[in-house]
C-alpha positions in Angstrom: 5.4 14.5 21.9 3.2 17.5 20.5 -0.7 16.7 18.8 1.3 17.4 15.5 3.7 14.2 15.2 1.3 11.6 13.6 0.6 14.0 10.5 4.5 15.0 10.5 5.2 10.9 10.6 3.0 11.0 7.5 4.6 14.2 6.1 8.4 11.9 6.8 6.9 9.1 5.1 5.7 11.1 1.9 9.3 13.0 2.0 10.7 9.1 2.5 9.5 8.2 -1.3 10.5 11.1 -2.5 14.2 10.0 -2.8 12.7 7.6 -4.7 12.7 9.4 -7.8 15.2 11.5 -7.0 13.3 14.5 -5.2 15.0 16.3 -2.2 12.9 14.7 0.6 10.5 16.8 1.7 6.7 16.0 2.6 3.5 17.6 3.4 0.3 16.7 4.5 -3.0 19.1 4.7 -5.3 18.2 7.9 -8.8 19.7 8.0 -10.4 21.5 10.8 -11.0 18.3 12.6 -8.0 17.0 12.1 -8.6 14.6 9.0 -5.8 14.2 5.6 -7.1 15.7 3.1 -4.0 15.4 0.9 -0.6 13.7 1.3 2.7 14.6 -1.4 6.5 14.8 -1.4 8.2 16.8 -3.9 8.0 16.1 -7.3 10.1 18.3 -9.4 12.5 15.6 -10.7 10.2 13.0 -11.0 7.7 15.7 -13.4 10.2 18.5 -14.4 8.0 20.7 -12.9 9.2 23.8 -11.2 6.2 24.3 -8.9 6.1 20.7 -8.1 7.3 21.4 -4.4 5.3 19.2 -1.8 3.1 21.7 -0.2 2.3 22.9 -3.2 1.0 19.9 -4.6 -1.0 19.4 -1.7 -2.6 22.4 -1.3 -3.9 22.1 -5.1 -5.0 18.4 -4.7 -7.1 19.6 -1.4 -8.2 22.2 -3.5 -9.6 19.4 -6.0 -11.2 17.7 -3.8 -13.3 20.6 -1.9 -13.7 21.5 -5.0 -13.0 25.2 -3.4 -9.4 27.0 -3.4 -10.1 28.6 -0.3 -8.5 26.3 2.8 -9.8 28.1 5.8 -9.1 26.3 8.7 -6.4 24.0 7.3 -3.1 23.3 8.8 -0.5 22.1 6.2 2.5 20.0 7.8 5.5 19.7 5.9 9.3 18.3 6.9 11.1 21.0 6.1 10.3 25.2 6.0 8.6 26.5 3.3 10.3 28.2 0.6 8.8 31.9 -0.7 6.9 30.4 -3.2 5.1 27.6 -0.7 5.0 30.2 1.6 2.9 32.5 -0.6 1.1 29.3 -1.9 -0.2 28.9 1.4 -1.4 32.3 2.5 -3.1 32.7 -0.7 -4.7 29.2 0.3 -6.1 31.1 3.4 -4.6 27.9 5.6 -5.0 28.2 9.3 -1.8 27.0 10.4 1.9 26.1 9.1 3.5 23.1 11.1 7.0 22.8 9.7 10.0 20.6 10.7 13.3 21.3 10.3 14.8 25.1 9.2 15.7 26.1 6.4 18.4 28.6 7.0 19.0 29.6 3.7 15.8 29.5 1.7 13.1 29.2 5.0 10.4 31.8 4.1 8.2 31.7 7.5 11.1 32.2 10.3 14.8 31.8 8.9 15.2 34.2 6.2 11.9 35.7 5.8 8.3 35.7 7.2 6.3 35.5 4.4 3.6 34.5 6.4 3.0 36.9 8.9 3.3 40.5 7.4 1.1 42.6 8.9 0.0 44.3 5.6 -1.8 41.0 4.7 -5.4 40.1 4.5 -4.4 36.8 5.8 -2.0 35.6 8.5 -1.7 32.2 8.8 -0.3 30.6 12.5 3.1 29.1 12.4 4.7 26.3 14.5 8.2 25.0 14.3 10.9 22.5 14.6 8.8 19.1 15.1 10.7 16.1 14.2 13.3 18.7 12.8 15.8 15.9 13.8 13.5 13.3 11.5 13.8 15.7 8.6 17.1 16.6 8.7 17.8 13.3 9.3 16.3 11.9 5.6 18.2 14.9 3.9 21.3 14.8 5.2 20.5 10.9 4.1 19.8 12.2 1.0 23.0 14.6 0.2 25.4 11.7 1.7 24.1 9.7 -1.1 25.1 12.4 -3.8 28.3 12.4 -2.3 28.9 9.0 -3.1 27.1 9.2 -6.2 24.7 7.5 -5.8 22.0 10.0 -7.2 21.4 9.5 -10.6 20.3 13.3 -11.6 20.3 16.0 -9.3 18.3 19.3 -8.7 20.7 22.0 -9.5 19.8 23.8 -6.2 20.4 21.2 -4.3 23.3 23.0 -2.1 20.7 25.8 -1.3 19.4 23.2 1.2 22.4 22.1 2.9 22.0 24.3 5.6 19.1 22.9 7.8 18.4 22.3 11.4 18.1 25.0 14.2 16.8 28.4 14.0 19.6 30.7 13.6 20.4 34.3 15.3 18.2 36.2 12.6 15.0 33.8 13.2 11.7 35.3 13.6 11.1 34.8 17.4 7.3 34.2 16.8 7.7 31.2 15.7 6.2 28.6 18.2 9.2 26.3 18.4 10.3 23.0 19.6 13.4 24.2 20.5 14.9 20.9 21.9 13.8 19.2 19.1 15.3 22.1 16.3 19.1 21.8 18.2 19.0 17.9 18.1 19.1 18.2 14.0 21.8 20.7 14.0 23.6 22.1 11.3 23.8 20.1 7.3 26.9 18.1 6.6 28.9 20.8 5.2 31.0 17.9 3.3 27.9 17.4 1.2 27.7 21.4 0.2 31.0 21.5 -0.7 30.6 18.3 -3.2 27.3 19.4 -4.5 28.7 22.4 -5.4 32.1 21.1 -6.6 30.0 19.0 -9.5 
């Protein structure tokens, strides 16, 4: 247990309706200083055809909204899955505290896996990051997620999806200061590689 599962539970459940409209299931969830939501979102892209429409994305600008204010100081955005460059830079432009991700992304992961975004020193703003809670819970509703396009069952799908079949435990080439869950990050392990290989074969 870490002080960071109940908003990830919320960050699963938002990446849960996702797959609802057909979104690779991701969520996010931004906590203020004292802990509260301010804003809850899974990704969105399919369901809008926006390219942006990633989840912690869409929360950062709905927080935004609401404190009427685009600066996030003291924030800590949760969301299931790594963020990607843009999310990444999303954030730090944000001026969030903190970065609670939980599974890796080995292939697109822009705060440990394949870059650190994030933490550059030649920033005006560095936010914190932790990894690998729930990673197994994540990993876990995506691999639920490709196994359905394997059967087909997906009725129009994100041409990058096979960008994200590679998810789970940091790899060789991770940033070591990432605060990790280790234990956690091995229990998801590595994507189905059957579902790679059929995303890409269609």
């Amino acid at each position: 247990m870490t002080i960071w599962d109940a908003a990830m539970d919320q960050a699963l459940a938002q990446a849960q309706l996702a797959m609802g409209h057909d979104d690779v299931p991701v969520g996010a969830v931004l906590l203020d200083r004292a802990g509260r939501v301010l804003a809850m979102a899974g990704n969105e892209r399919e369901a809008t055809g926006d390219p942006t429409a990633h989840a912690e994305v869409l929360v950062l600008r709905r927080a935004a909204r609401l404190r009427h204010d685009w600066r996030l100081e003291g924030c800590t955005l949760v969301v299931t899955l790594e963020p990607c460059a843009m999310c990444a830079g999303a954030a730090v432009a944000a001026r969030v505290e903190r970065i609670v991700f939980g599974a890796y992304d080995q292939k697109a992961g822009a705060v440990a896996s394949l870059f650190d975004v994030v933490r550059d020193p030649r920033l005006n703003h560095r936010p914190l990051v932790v990894g690998g809670i729930k990673a197994a819970s994540s990993a876990g509703l995506l691999r639920s997620f490709f196994a359905k396009i394997v059967d087909g069952d997906v009725s129009e799908r994100p041409k990058e999806l096979a960008s994200k079949a590679s998810v789970g435990q940091p790899t060789e080439g991770s940033n070591p200061s990432v605060t990790a869950t280790k234990a956690e990050s091995s229990e998801s392990g590595a994507f189905i590689a059957e579902a790679e290989a059929a995303v890409k074969g269609r």
